[in-house]
C-alpha positions in Angstrom: 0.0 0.0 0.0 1.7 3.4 -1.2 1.3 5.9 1.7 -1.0 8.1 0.8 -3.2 5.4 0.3 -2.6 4.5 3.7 -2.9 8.0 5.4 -6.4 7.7 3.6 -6.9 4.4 4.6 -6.1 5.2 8.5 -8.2 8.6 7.9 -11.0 6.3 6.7 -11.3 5.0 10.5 -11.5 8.4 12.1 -15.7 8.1 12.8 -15.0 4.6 14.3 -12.6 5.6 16.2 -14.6 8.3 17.4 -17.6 6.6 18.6 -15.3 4.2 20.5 -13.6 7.1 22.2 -16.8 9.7 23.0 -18.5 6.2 24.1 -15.7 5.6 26.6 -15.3 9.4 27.5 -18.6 10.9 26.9 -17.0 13.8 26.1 -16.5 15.1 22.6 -12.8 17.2 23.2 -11.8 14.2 25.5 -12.6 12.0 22.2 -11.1 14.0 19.3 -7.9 14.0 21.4 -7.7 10.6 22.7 -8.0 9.6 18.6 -5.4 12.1 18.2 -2.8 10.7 20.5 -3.4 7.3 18.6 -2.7 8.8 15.3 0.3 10.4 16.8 1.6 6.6 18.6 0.6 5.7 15.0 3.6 7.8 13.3 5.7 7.1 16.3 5.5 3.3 15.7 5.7 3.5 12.0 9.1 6.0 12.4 10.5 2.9 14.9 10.0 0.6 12.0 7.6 -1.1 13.4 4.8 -3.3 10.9 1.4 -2.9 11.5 -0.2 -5.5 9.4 -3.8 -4.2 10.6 -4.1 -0.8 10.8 -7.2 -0.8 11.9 -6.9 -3.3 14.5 -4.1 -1.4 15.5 -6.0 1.9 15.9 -8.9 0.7 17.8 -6.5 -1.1 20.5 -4.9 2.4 20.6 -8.4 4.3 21.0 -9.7 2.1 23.8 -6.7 1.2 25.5 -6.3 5.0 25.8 -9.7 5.5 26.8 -9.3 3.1 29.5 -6.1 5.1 30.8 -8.0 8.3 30.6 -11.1 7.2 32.5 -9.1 5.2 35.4 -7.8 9.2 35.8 -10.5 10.8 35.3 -13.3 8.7 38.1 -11.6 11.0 40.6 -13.3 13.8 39.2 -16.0 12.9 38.0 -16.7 11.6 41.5 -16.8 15.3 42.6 -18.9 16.6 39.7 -21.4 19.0 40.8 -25.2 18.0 40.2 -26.5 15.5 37.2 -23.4 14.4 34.6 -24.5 14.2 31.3 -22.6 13.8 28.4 -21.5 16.2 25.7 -23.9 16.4 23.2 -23.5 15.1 19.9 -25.7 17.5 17.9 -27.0 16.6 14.0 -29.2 18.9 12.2 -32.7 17.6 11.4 -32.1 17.6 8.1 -28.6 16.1 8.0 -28.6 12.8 6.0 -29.3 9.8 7.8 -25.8 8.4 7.7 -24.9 11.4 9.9 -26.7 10.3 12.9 -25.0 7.0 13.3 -22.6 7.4 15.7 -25.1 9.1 17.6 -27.9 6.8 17.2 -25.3 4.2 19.1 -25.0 6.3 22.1 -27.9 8.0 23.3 -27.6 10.4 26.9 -29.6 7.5 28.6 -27.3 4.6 27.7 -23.9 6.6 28.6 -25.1 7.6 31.9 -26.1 3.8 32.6 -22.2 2.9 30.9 -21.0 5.8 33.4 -21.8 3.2 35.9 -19.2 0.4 35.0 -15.7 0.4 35.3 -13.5 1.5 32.3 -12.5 -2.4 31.7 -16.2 -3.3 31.7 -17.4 -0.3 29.8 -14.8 -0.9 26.9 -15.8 -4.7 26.9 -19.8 -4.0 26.7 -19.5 -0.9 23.9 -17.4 -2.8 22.1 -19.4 -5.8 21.9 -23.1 -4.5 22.6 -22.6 -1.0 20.3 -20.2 -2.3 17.6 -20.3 -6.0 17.3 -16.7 -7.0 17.9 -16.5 -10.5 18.6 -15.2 -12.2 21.8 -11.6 -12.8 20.3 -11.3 -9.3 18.8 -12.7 -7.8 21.9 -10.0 -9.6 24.2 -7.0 -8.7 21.6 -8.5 -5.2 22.3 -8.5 -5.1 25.8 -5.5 -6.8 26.5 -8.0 -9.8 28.9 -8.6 -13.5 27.6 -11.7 -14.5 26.0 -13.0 -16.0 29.2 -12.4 -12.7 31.0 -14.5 -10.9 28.6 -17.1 -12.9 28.9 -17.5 -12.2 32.5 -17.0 -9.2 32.2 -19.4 -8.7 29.5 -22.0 -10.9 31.5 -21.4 -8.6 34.6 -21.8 -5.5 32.5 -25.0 -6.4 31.1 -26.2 -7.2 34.6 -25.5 -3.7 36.0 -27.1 -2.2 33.0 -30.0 -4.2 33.5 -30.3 -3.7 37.4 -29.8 0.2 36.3 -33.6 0.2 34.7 -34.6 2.8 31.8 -33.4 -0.2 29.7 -36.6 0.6 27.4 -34.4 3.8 26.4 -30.9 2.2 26.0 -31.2 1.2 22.3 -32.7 3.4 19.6 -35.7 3.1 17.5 -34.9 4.4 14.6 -38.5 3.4 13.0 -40.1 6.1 15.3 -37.7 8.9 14.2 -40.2 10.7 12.0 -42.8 9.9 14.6 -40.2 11.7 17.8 -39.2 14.6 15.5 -42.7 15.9 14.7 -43.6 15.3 18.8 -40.3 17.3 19.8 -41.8 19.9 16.9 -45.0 20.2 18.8 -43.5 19.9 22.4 -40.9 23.3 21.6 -43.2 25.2 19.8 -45.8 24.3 23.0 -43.1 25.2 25.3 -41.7 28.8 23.3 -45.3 29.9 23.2 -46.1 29.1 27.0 -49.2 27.2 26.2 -48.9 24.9 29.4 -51.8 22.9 28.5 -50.4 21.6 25.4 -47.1 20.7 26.8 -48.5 18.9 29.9 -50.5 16.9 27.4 -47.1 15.7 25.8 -45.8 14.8 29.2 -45.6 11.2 30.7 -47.1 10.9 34.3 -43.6 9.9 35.4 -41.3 12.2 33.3 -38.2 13.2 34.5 -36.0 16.6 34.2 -32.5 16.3 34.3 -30.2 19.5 34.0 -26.0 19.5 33.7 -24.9 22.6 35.0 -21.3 21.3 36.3 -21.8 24.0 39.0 -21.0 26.9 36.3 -24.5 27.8 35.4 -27.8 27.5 36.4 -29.3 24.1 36.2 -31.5 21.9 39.0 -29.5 20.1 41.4 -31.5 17.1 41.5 -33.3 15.3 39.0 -37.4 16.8 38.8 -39.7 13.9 38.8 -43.9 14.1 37.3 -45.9 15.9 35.3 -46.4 19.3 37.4 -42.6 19.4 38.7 -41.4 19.5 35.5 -43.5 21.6 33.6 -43.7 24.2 36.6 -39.6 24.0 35.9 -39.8 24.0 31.6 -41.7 27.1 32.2 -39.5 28.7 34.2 -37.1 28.3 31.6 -38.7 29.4 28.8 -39.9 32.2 30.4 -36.4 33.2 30.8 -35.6 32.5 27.3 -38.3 34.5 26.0 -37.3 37.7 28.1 -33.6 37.3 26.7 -34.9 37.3 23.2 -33.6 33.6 23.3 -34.2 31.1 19.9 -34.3 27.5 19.7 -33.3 24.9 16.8 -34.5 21.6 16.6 -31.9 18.7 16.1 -30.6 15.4 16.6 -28.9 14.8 20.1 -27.1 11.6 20.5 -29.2 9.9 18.1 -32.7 11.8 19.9 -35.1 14.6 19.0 -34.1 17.7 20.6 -32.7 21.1 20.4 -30.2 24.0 21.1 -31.2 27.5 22.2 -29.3 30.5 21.6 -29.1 34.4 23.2 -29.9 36.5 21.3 -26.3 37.2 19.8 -26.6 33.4 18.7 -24.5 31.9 20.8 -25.4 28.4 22.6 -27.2 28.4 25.7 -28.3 25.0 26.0 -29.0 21.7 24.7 -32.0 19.8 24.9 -32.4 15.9 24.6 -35.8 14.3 24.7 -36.7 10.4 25.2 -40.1 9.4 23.6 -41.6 6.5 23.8 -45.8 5.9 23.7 -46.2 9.1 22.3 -45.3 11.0 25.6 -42.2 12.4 26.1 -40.6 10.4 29.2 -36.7 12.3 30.0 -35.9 15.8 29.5 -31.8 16.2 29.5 -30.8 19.7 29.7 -27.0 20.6 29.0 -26.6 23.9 30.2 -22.4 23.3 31.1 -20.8 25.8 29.2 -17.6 23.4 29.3 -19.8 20.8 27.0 -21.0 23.3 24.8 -17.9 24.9 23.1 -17.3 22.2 20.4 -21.2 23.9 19.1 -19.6 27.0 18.9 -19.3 30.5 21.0 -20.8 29.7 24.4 -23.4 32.3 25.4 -23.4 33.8 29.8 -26.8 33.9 29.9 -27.3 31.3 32.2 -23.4 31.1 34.1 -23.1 31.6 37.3 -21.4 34.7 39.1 -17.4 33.8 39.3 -17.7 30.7 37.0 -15.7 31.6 34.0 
């Protein structure tokens, strides 16, 4: 293989490499430069002589081995996160092809919060073989453990997951997409023009608000539970928004109808996510940290706390 047909071949494995890494990480910047570092080992193995018959075998052990590393240092803090963590929102316009929203389609908020719950080993070993298929020998070459290893740990994985509930929301549906997008439609419009009666009619008896502020802007610090909790709290919010002249755009969000409001300078305040299911919407997931918002673009104040730059 000549190399620029290899540099496009490697380049060719970016996306995968991607998911593998922002399903680990659950963080977008954490992602890009954990697949950067294994581009770089990439050059420095290839400059040591070294043959890589597989390169993309090669890649993927780099990406989740180095995944691994980074979340074994990163529980620590994550451990004193302030309020609900949430992931960094993978955004897709909602009229981007349909090939866009694969990655994100994988990985919804709801099932990397129930990963968040395993350990790094047993969260590379049930991605890699629940999200992407990799067989048990591939998945123990990855990980560095024997087949019979991964199999318990894939077994104990799955158990957690399970015991964790909301499994209903774990894998995508992709046959009610046109159905959720015209509900999230009706539900924003419902909530920018304040009719409350319309939006409670969209709400499941047991729907739940959660809001990611990191403790830099203003978010809820614990989960909202029901129907009159949570609309009491939407309206709140988009009272606010109206008053700052705020606008909202409907989109994709990790493979879910939602949406991302901006000031009215156009920069991002939030990030909505919305699980649907029965025709009721059943989680609200509000990213409101400006730290998760940057790779959307310029990050709006509206809604940082005093002191939290």
């Amino acid at each position: 293989m000549t190399g620029s047909a290899d540099e496009a071949s490697a380049a060719s494995y970016r996306p995968l490499l991607f998911s593998i890494a922002y399903g680990m990480t659950g963080s977008v910047g954490d992602a890009e430069d954990i697949v950067q570092d294994a581009f770089v080992g990439l050059t420095r193995a290839r400059q040591a002589g070294t043959v890589i018959a597989d390169l993309k075998a090669y890649l993927t052990t780099a990406v989740t081995r180095l995944a691994i590393n980074y979340l074994s240092s990163a529980r620590v803090r994550r451990e004193t996160y302030v309020g609900d963590w949430l992931p960094e929102p993978v955004v897709v316009p909602v009229d981007a092809p349909a090939e866009h929203a694969e990655l994100a389609d994988s990985l919804s908020m709801a099932f990397l919060v129930l990963l968040d719950t395993l350990t790094p080993v047993e969260r590379a070993v049930f991605m890699l073989r629940e999200v992407f298929g990799y067989g048990y020998p591939d998945v123990a070459r990855i990980t560095g453990k024997t087949e019979v290893n991964c199999r318990q740990i894939f077994a104990r994985a799955r158990q957690r997951i399970t015991a964790g509930g909301q499994a209903r929301d774990i894998v995508p549906q992709p046959a009610r997409r046109a159905e959720g997008e015209e509900l999230a439609r009706r539900f924003f419009e419902a909530a920018e023009g304040g009719d409350m009666d319309a939006l409670l009619g969209m709400l499941a008896p047991d729907v739940v608000l959660h809001g990611d502020g990191g403790g830099k802007a203003q978010a809820i610090g614990k989960p909202a539970v029901g129907q009159q909790q949570v609309l009491r709290l939407m309206a709140g919010i988009f009272r606010r928004g109206r008053f700052l002249g705020a606008t909202l755009r409907l989109a994709w969000v990790n493979g879910q109808p939602g949406a991302v409001t901006y000031d009215a300078g156009g920069r991002v305040v939030n990030v909505f996510e919305l699980d649907i299911a029965g025709g009721r919407v059943q989680t609200i997931r509000s990213v409101v940290n400006p730290d998760k918002l940057g790779h959307l673009g310029p990050v709006s104040d509206a809604a940082r706390l005093p002191g939290k730059d």
